[in-house]
C-alpha positions in Angstrom: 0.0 0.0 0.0 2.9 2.4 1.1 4.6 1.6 -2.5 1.0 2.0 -4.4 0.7 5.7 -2.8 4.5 6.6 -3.6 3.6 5.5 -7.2 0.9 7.7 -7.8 2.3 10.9 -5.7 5.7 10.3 -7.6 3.1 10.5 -10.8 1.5 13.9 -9.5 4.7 15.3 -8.4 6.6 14.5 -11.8 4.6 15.0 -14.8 5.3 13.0 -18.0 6.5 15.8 -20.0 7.6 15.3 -24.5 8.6 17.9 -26.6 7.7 16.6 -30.8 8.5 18.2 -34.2 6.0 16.8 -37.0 5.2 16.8 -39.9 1.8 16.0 -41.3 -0.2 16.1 -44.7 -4.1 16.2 -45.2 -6.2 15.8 -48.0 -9.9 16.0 -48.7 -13.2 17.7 -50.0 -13.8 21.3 -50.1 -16.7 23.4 -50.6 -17.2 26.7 -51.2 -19.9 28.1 -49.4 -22.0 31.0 -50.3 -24.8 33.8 -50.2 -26.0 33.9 -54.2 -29.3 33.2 -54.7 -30.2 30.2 -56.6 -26.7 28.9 -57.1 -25.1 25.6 -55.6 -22.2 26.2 -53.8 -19.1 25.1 -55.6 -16.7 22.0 -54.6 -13.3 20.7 -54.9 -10.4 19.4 -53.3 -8.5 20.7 -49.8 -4.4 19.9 -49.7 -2.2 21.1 -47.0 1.9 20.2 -45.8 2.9 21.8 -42.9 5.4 21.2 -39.9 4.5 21.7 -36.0 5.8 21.6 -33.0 3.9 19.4 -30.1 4.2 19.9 -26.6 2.8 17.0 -24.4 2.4 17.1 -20.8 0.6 14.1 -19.0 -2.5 13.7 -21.6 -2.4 17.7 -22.5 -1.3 18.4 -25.9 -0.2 21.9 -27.4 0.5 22.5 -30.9 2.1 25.3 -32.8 3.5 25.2 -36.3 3.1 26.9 -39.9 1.3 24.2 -43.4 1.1 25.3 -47.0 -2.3 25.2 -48.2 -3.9 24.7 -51.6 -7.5 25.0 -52.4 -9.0 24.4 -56.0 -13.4 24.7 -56.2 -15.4 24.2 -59.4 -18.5 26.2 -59.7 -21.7 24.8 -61.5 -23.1 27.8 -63.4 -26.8 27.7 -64.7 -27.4 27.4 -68.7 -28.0 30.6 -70.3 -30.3 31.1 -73.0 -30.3 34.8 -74.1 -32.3 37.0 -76.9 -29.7 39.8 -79.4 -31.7 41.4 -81.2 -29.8 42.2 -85.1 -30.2 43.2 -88.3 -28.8 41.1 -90.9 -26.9 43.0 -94.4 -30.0 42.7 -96.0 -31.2 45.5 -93.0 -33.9 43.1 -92.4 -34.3 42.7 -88.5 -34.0 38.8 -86.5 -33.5 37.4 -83.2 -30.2 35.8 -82.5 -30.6 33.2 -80.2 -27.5 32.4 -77.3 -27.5 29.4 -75.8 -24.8 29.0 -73.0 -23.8 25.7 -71.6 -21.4 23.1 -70.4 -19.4 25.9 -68.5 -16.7 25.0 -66.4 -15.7 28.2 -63.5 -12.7 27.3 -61.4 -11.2 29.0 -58.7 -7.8 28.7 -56.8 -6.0 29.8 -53.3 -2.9 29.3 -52.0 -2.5 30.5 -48.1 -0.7 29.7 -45.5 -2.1 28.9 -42.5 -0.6 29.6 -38.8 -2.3 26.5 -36.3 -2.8 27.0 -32.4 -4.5 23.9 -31.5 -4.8 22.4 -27.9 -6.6 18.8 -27.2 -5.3 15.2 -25.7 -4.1 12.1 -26.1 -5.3 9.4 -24.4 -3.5 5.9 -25.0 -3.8 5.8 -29.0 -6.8 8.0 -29.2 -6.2 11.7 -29.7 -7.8 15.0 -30.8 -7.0 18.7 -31.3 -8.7 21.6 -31.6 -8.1 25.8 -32.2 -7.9 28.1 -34.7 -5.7 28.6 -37.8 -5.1 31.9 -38.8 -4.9 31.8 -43.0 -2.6 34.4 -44.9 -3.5 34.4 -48.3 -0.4 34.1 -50.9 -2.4 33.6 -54.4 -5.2 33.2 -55.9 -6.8 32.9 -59.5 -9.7 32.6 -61.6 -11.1 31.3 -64.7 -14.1 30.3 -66.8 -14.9 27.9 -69.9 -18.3 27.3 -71.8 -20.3 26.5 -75.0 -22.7 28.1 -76.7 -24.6 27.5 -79.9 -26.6 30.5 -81.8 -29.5 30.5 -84.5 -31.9 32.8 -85.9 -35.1 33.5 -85.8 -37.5 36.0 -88.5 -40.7 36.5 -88.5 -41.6 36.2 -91.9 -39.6 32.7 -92.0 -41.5 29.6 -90.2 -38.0 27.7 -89.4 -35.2 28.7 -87.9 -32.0 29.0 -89.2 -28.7 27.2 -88.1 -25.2 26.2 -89.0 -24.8 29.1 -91.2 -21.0 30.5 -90.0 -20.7 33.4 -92.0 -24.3 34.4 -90.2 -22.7 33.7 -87.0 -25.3 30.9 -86.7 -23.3 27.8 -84.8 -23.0 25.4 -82.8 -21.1 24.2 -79.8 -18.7 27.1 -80.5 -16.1 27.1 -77.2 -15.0 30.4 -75.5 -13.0 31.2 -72.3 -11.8 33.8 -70.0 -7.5 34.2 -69.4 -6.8 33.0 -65.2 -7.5 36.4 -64.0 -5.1 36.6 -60.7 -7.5 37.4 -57.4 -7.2 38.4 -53.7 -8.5 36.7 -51.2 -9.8 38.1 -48.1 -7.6 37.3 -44.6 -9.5 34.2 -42.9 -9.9 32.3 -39.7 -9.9 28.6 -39.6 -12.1 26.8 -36.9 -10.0 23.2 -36.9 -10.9 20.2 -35.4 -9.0 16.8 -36.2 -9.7 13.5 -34.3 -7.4 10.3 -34.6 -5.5 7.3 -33.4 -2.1 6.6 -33.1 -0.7 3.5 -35.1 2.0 1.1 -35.2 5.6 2.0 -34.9 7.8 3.0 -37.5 11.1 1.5 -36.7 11.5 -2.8 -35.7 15.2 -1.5 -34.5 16.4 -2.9 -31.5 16.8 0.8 -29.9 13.3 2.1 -31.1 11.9 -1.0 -29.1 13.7 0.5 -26.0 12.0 3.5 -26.9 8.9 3.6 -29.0 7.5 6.6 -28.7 10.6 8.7 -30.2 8.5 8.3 -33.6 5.0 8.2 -33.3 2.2 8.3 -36.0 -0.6 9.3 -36.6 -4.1 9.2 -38.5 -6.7 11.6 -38.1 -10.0 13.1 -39.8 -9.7 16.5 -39.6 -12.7 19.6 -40.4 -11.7 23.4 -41.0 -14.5 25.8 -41.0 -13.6 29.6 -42.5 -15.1 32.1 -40.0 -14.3 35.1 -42.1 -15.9 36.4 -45.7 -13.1 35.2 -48.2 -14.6 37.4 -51.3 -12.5 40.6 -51.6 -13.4 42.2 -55.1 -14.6 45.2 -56.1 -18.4 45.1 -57.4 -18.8 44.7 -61.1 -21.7 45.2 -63.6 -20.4 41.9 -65.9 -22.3 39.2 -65.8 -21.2 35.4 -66.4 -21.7 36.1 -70.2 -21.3 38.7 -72.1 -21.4 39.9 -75.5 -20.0 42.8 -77.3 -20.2 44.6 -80.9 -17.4 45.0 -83.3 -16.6 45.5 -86.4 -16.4 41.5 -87.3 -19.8 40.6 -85.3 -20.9 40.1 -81.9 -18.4 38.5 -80.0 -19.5 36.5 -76.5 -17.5 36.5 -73.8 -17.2 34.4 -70.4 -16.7 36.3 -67.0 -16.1 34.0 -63.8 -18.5 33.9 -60.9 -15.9 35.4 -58.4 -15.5 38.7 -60.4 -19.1 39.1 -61.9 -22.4 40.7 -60.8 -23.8 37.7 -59.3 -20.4 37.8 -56.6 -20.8 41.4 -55.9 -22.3 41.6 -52.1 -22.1 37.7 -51.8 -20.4 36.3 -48.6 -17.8 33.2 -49.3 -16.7 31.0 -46.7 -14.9 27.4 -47.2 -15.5 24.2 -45.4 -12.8 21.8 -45.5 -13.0 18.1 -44.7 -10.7 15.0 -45.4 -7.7 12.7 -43.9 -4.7 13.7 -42.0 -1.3 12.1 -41.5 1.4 12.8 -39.0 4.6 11.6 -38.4 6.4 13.1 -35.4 9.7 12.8 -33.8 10.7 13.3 -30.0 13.2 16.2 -29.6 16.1 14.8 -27.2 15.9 16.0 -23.1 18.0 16.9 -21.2 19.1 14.2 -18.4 21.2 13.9 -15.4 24.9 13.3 -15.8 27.4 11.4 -13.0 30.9 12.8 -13.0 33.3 11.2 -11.8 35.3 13.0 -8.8 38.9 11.4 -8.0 39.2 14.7 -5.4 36.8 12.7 -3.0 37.6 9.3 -3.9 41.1 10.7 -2.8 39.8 11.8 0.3 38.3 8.8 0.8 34.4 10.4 0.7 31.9 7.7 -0.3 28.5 8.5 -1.5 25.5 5.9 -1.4 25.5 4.5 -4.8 29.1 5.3 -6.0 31.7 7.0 -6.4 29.9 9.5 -9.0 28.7 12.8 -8.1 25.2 14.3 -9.9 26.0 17.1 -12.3 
């Protein structure tokens, strides 16, 4: 009983204290959330690298560290089908019908993200959670799409396609440049929840001491707090046309820098897989010296002739 209650005082008195450097990399879904009426919010795929220091204490866990982040959403934009009115050389008046589809309106971010997360570890169960603050470094924009035009007169009962030098065509492709963009500072809510597997190493000297490596497997969740949508307002809509001196031309605009964005509120949700690998930093430990000055002077200290440096 005596030994049982020095056990668990020498516990209290002593905590288990490890001091880790990781490296970890996640990957999973992401959506881009938003506030435009009528359109589905766009998804993608979530990538980040990063290296931390972890602090453990007992079960207490505290970790601090800097990951390279790479976002990349696809919006779904509605089919357009539009009315221009023209006059033909003849100067005879028609209705050019536009009909926009098949678009593709892709969006990209790079950031790089500052984690403060605190949780615990319990045997090979863990979690962590805290914010991330998120710098942005780049970002870009672009659109694709399709769109087919016929005629229509009034005096004519059908209408008239596949005639080029009319501009009446079909599946004619168009696209916008990658227009760079800025996003908006953000704030990450993170929560991650795992287990710790198997050892790395079989080495004689990593079975002395397993837990210098450990690993880990975790899903993890980042919510952004913040609006990420930082341009200007704009009159453009998703398509376009313009007059010149060859015809109409028709043009593509992407969601982030039309009308449809201007006002909106953007946030991204983040969901997917996480893998660490982390490696115990080396402690300090006592050291025994040994002193021939006593040993001379015949001084004997319980356990040897060593004294504690």
């Amino acid at each position: 009983m005596l030994m049982s209650a020095g056990i668990r005082a020498f516990t209290r008195l002593t905590p288990e204290t490890h001091h880790f450097v990781a490296l970890h990399g996640d990957l999973g879904y992401s959506a881009l959330l938003h506030t435009i009426p009528g359109q589905r919010a766009a998804t993608g795929v979530n990538a980040n690298m990063g290296i931390d220091y972890r602090f453990f204490r007992n079960n207490f866990i505290l970790s601090v560290g800097a990951e390279g982040m790479y976002e990349l959403n696809s919006n779904n934009l509605k089919a357009v089908d539009m009315t221009v009115p023209m006059m033909d050389t003849e100067g005879d008046i028609f209705q050019m019908h536009v009909m926009m589809d098949k678009s593709r309106d892709r969006s990209h971010m790079v950031n790089l993200n500052i984690p403060l997360l605190i949780g615990g570890e319990w045997k090979r169960f863990y979690f962590l959670v805290g914010p991330k603050v998120s710098i942005n470094m780049y970002g870009s924009t672009s659109s694709k799409a399709e769109y087919t035009t016929f005629g229509e007169y009034e005096r004519y009962y059908d209408d008239f396609y596949e005639m080029p030098n009319h501009q009446f065509e079909s599946g004619r492709k168009m696209s916008s440049s990658s227009i760079k963009m800025k996003w908006n500072f953000n704030i990450l809510a993170h929560a991650e929840i795992g287990a710790r597997i198997g050892h790395m190493y079989k080495h004689q000297m990593f079975r002395l001491n397993p837990d210098m490596i450990r690993m880990y497997v975790a899903l993890y969740a980042d919510f952004g707090v913040l609006n990420l949508h930082s341009a200007s307002k704009t009159d453009v809509g998703t398509f376009g046309y313009r007059e010149t001196d060859e015809g109409v031309q028709f043009y593509v605009q992407p969601l982030m820098l039309s009308n449809l964005a201007s006002g909106a509120v953007f946030r991204n949700l983040n969901v997917g897989v996480k893998f660490t690998v982390a490696f115990e930093l080396k402690q300090n430990s006592k050291s025994y010296i040994y002193d021939y000055h006593r040993v001379e002077r015949n001084y004997r200290k319980r356990g040897g002739t060593q004294a504690i440096h």
